[in-house]
N, C-alpha and C positions, 0 to 999 in steps of 0.2 A: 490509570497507567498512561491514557495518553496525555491529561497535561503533564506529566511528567515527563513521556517524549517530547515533548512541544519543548519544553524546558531546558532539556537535555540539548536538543538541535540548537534552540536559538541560543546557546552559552558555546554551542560549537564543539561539544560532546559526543560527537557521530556517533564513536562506539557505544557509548554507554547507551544513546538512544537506541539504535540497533539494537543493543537487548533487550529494552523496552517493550518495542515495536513486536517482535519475535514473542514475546510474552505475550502481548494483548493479541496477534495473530493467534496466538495460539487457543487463548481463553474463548476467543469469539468462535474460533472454529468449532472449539467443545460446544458452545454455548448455543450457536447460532446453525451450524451446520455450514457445506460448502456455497449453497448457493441463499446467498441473502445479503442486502446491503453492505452490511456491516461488518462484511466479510472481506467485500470487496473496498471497503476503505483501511482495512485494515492492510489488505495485501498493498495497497498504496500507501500508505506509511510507510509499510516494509520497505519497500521499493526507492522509496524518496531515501529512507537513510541508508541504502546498498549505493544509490547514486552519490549522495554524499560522501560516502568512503571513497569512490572511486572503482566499486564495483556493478560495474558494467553487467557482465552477463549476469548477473542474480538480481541488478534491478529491472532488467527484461525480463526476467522471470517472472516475477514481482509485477510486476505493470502491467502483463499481457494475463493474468491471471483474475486481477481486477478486471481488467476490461473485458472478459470473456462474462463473468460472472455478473457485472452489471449491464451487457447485453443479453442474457438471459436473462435475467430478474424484469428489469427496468426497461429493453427493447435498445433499439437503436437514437430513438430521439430522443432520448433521456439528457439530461444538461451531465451528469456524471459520468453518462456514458463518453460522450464527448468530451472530458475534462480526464478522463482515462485513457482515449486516444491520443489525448496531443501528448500527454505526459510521455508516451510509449513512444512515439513518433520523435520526440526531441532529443531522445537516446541517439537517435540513427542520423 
């Protein structure tokens, strides 16, 4: 699912990415549970294709969720961790 997100975005498909994206979030949730990497990249995905629609508040949503979840997992000095704040940061 996500090179098919990848695919979808870089052809400029936002919606149809978005759905993607909300898929694979959703799989890894089942899969992975709330706190684990992979969850938190997932909600960044999310996040990057709600920003690309032009949806603002749910890609805060979306951004601050990763970032909470890879500072739990991963700490604060984490390179993700930091790569999750600017994302959230460049919103505002």
């Amino acid at each position: 699912l996500q090179g098919k997100m990848a695919e979808l975005y870089q052809a400029g498909k936002y919606s149809d990415a978005l759905d993607c994206s909300i898929e694979c979030h959703t799989l890894v949730l089942e899969c992975f549970g709330e706190d684990h990497p992979a969850t938190a990249s997932a909600a960044n995905n999310r996040a990057l294709m709600h920003k690309s629609l032009g949806e603002t508040t749910e890609a805060i949503k979306f951004y601050d969720e990763a970032l909470q979840v890879y500072r739990d997992v991963l700490g604060n000095e984490h390179a993700s961790t930091a790569t999750a704040a600017c994302n959230l940061a460049l919103l505002y």
